[in-house]
C-alpha positions, 0 to 999 in steps of 0.5 A: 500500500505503500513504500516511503524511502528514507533512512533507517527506520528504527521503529513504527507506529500508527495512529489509532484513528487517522490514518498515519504511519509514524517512522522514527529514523536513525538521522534523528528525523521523525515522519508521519505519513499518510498511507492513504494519500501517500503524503507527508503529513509532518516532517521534523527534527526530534534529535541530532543523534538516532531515534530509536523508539516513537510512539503516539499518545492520541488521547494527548495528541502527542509523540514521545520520541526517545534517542541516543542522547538519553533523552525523551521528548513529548511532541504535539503532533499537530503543531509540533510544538515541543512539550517536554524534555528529559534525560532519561536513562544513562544509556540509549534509549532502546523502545518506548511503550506507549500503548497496548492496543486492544484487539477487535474483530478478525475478519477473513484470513486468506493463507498464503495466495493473498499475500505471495505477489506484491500485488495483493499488499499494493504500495505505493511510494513516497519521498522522504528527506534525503539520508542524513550520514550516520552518527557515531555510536553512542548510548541510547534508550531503546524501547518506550511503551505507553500505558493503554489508561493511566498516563504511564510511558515505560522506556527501556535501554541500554543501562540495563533498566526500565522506567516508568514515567507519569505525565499527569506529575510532569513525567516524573519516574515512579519507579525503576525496575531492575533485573536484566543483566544485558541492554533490554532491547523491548517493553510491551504492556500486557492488553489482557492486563495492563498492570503487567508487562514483558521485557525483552534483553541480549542477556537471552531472557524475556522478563514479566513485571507488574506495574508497581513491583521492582522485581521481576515475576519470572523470566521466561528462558530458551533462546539460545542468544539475545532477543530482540524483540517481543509481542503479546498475542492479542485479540486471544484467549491465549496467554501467549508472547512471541520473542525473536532472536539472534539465534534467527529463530520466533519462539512462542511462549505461554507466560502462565506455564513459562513452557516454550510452545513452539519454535518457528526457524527460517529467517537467516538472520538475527530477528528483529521485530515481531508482532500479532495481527489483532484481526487476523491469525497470524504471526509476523516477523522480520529479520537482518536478512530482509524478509517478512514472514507471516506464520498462522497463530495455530498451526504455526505454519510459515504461510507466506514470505516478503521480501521487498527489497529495503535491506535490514528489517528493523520494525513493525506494528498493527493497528487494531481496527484495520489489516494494515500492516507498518514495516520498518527497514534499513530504506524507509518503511513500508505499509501493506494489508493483509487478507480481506475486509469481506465478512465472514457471515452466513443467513437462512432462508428465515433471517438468521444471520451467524457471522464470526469476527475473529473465531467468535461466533454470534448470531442475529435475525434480520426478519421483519427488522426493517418494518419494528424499525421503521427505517427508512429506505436505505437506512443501516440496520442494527442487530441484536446479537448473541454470543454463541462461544468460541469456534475451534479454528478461525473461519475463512467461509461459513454456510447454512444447511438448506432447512437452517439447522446446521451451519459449517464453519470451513477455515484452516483446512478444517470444516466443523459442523456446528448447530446453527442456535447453540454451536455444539460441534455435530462432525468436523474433518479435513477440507479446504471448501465446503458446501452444502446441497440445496435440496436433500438437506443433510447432503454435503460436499468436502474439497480435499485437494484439486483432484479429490471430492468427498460426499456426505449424504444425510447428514447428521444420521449419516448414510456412507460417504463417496470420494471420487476424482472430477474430471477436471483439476477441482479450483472451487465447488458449489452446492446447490441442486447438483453438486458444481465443481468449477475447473479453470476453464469450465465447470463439471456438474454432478449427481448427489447420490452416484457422483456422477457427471450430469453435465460439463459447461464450458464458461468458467463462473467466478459464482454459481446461484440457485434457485430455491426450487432447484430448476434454475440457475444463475453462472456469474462470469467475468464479461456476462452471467448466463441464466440456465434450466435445470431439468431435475426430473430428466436427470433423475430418470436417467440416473434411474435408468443407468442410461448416463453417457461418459458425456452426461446428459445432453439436455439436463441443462438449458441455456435461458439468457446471457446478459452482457454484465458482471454480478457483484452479488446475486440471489434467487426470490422464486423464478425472480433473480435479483443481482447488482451488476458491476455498474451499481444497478439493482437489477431483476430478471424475471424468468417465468413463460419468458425472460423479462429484465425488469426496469433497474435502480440505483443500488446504494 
């Protein structure tokens, strides 16, 4: 989204409400920039020796900055106007903590396939002042981090120390938390419990405190060289920390049982930042060898590495409310965003809706909603919902069965069937899609691989499971009155019950929608969509018969109309299919004796 050159940026930051990037760069320069406008929002001075660590204080309208001369300043973002200095530690100042950002909800997480082009993480470029020549190597504070309530800043350094520091009493340090026997590199807040913190330190430990206590609870100990770098998980039950190391390794740790849970390798060299996406289930983290790389938050699977050709990466940071996500590197810093901002939601036939923000699941009804409101047309309507629980994986799709009693939950090349009112798991499995039959209600289809299908049929009594091959490698199915399996280049429709071919259609759908009756149905492609019959009867006396060719059935599908548009979305309401066309019209094509388009509306 976008990449800003620059000299070394040492840290991070984004602004909870605006959307601007802070960089904190080893010149002695702070930016902020908006990553939406690719502008310079503010450019300043903050030292004349490297700053290390910068953060905002948005409900001050502040940046705090901490440098290498040992001081911290307090900045007003909006006039730059210099609100406070002072000298902090007795050595560089390595990070400043100034917040601990609660999660909100994770939306559709793609593996992979959404970010392995520099496409789907779009940049664009900005310029920056020119690179101001290195200073000498001197001492610094390195971390600072900002309470989430109390007017509390932690800094952290090279002094082996960690300050807290109150604004309401003219930053005045409260108290000094000592224990590390090496610089501490990074502070983090705990944003389950603010009152508690971690620390990060090149004498290979990580360290959790409570405000208020000089001591340390615990430390956490495994890497085999010093850490760098920590993060909580947020936006999860999940009493976890995330370290990266010099020993080029993650390690996640569960700070109740002080047990390493997992280490992830890969970077080939030192790691120098990591963080927990609040939305998505994912891990990042950068290294000296200036790579990104995104690991899944449950299966701890690498599923993608970036690498954008700005040398050492040195930094990174979320922002809650958004997929974005803020690199530091050796040549300016960069913006990108992750997976898809389309919800991950599911309705029945009755208004029901079960939709899931990060693996929490509610529901809600939108059935005469409209009419107890009295909203006008166009209005928003809110929602009551109720809190299901907790699904078991992070859903990427969900779907109603056909009568609304079961809704499956399909992510993480797992699927779980779930009842659709109190989420009690009725059969789960191995899948990458999952997809129901619109007309036997308890029959569905699980897409193993590109070259394998599995049919349930009846479900939840259960009456045997088939897989087969389809003839053609599987990219997408699609339930409905024959089960759809979309290929690159055509689409394969085949018999519930036999699993055998009824038909091959040579358009290639990007959606397929049905009918609630099952005779009719829409195929949305890139140029048009093509409104097809589906003769059910025929196909079922065939199948009775045994009269099915290699071919399958010449007629069992009729083609009806092609309209010259593409579908956004679409649904069936009887023999009416209405749709929005890419051109924003409300449209609906009534098909009874004839097709008839009936006239169009702007669709809001």
């Amino acid at each position: 989204m976008m990449a800003s050159r620059s000299d070394r940026v040492k840290c991070v930051d984004f602004h909870p409400t605006e959307p601007w990037c802070l960089s904190a760069l080893y010149s002695g320069h702070a930016l902020i920039l908006n990553y939406n406008t690719q502008a310079i929002v503010k450019s300043f001075e903050a030292s004349e020796l490297p700053v290390r660590s910068a953060k905002f204080i948005a409900r001050k309208q502040w940046i705090v900055t901490g440098s290498d001369d040992m001081v911290i300043r307090v900045w007003n973002y909006n006039t730059l106007e210099k609100i406070k200095e002072f000298e902090a530690h007795a050595d560089y100042i390595r990070y400043i903590e100034v917040r601990a950002r609660r999660a909100t909800a994770r939306h559709r997480w793609r593996p992979a396939a959404d970010l392995s082009r520099h496409g789907d993480a779009d940049t664009c470029v900005l310029r920056s002042p020119p690179p101001a020549p290195s200073p000498a190597p001197s001492r610094c504070v390195h971390t600072l981090q900002v309470h989430p309530t109390q007017p509390f800043i932690l800094s952290s350094s090279d002094d082996m120390q960690i300050k807290l520091w109150d604004w309401d009493h003219n930053f005045e340090n409260t108290q000094t938390f000592e224990g590390h026997v090496h610089y501490v590199m990074m502070v983090k807040f705990n944003p389950r419990d603010p009152n508690y913190f971690a620390s990060a330190s090149l004498d290979k430990s990580i360290k959790v405190w409570g405000v208020g206590a000089p001591m340390p609870h615990f430390s956490l100990e495994g890497h085999e060289q010093g850490v760098n770098c920590i993060a909580y998980l947020a936006g999860s039950d999940r009493p976890h920390i995330i370290s990266g190391s010099d020993d080029l390794s993650v390690k996640i740790w569960d700070y109740q049982t002080k047990a390493c849970l997992q280490t992830l390798v890969g970077h080939t060299a030192n790691v120098s930042a990591v963080c927990a996406h609040p939305r998505l289930p994912v891990l990042i983290s950068g290294g000296e060898d200036g790579s990104v790389r995104v690991w899944h938050s449950t299966t701890y699977r690498c599923e993608t590495k970036l690498d954008y050709n700005m040398e050492r990466i040195w930094a990174l940071s979320t922002v809650p409310d958004r997929h974005y996500i803020a690199i530091g590197c050796d040549e300016g810093s960069i913006v990108i965003k992750m997976g898809n901002d389309v919800p991950v939601i599911s309705m029945d036939a009755n208004g029901k809706v079960v939709w899931a923000s990060n693996n929490e699941m509610r529901i809600g009804s939108v059935k005469g909603i409209a009419a107890e409101s009295g909203a006008a047309d166009g209005e928003t309507l809110a929602i009551s919902p109720r809190d299901l629980g907790t699904a078991e994986l992070y859903p990427q799709s969900l779907c109603h069965n056909a009568n609304g009693r079961f809704v499956a939950a399909c992510g993480d090349g797992e699927y779980i069937i779930y009842t659709a009112t109190r989420l009690r798991n009725m059969g789960y499995g191995a899948g990458l899609e999952f997809v129901w039959s619109s007309v036997a209600t308890g029959d569905y289809a699980v897409r193993t691989s590109s070259s394998s299908i599995t049919v349930s049929r009846n479900f939840p009594k259960g009456k045997g499971q088939k897989t087969f091959a389809p003839d053609c490698p599987a990219d997408r199915i699609f339930g409905g009155a024959a089960l759809i399996v979309a290929c690159p280049t055509c689409i394969c429709a085949y018999d519930w019950g036999t699993c055998s071919l009824i038909r091959q259609i040579d358009v290639a759908p990007n959606e397929v929608y049905w009918a609630e009756s099952g005779d009719l149905c829409a195929l949305s492609c890139d140029e048009s969509y093509f409104v097809l019959a589906f003769n059910r009867e025929l196909v079922a006396d065939t199948l009775a018969e045994g009269a099915i060719g290699p071919e399958g059935i010449d007629e069992s599908f009729t083609p009806l109309h092609e309209i010259p548009d593409k579908v956004e979305t679409g649904i069936w309401v009887g023999d009416c299919f209405l749709c929005v066309p890419l051109l924003g019209l409300f449209r609906a094509i009534r098909l009874s004796a004839r097709l008839s388009a009936l006239p169009s509306a702007p669709y809001h």
